[in-house]
C-alpha positions in Angstrom: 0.0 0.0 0.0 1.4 3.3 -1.6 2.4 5.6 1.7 0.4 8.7 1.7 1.6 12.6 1.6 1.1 14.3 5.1 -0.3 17.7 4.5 -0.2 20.5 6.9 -3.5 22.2 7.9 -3.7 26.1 9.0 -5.6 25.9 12.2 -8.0 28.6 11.6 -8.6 28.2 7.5 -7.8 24.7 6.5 -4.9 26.1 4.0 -1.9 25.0 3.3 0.8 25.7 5.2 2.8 26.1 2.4 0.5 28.8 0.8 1.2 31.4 4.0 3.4 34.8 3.8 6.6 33.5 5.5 7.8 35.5 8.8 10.7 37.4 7.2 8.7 39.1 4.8 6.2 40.2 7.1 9.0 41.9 9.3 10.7 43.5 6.5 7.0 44.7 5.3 6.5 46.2 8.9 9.5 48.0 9.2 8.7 49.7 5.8 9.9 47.5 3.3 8.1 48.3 -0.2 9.2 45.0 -2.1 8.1 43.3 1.0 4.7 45.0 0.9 4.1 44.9 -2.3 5.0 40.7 -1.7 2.0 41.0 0.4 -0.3 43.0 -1.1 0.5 40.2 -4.4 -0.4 37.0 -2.1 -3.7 38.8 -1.3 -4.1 39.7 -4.7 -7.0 36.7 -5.6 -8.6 37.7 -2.1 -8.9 41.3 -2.9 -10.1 40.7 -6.5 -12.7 38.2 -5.0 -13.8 40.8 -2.2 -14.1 43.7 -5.0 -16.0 41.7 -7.3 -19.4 40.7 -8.0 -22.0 39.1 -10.4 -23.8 41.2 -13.1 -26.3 40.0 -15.9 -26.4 41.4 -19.1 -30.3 41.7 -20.7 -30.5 37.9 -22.2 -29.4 36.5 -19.1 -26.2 35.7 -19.7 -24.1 36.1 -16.1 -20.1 37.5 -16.0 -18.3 38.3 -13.2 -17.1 42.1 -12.9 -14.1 43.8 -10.5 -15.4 47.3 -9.0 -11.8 49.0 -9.6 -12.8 51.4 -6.9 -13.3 49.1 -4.3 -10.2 46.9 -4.9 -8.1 50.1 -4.9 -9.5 51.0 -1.3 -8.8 47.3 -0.3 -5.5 47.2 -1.7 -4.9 50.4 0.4 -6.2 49.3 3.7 -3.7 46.2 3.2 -1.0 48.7 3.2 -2.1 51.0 5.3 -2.7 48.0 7.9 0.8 46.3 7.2 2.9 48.7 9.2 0.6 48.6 11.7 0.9 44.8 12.6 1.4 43.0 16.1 3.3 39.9 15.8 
C-alpha cells in the first residue's frame, strides 16, 4: 500500500501551510519594506479581487463576473495602510 503525503493544515482556515506569507517578509513589510509589501499585497491579490468583485447579468441573461476597480483600490490600500501597523 502506496504511503500517503502528510499535508499541513492552517488551524484557523484549512490552507496549506505552504501557501502562507513567511515571517521574514512580514517583518521586513512592517519595518517599511516596499518590495516586501508589495509581496504581500500580491499574495492577497485573488482575495482582494474576490472581495471587489461581483456578479452582473447582461439583458439575455447571460451572467459575467465584474471587478469594481474602486473598491479593490481601497482594499488594496487598507492592506498597506494596515501592514505597518501589525502586532506579531
Amino acid at each position: 500500500m502506496k504511503k500517503r503525503k502528510k499535508i499541513y493544515r492552517h488551524k484557523y482556515g484549512g490552507r496549506n501551510l505552504r501557501c502562507l506569507v513567511p515571517f521574514e517578509t512580514i517583518e521586513a513589510a512592517v519595518y517599511g519594506d516596499e518590495n516586501a509589501i508589495n509581496a504581500i499585497v500580491e499574495h492577497y491579490g485573488s482575495y482582494i479581487l474576490r472581495l471587489a468583485g461581483k456578479t452582473a447579468y447582461t439583458d439575455d441573461g447571460r451572467n459575467y463576473y465584474v471587478v469594481d476597480k474602486n473598491k479593490e483600490d481601497i482594499l488594496k490600500n487598507g492592506l498597506m495602510e494596515k501592514i505597518p501597523r501589525f502586532n506579531y
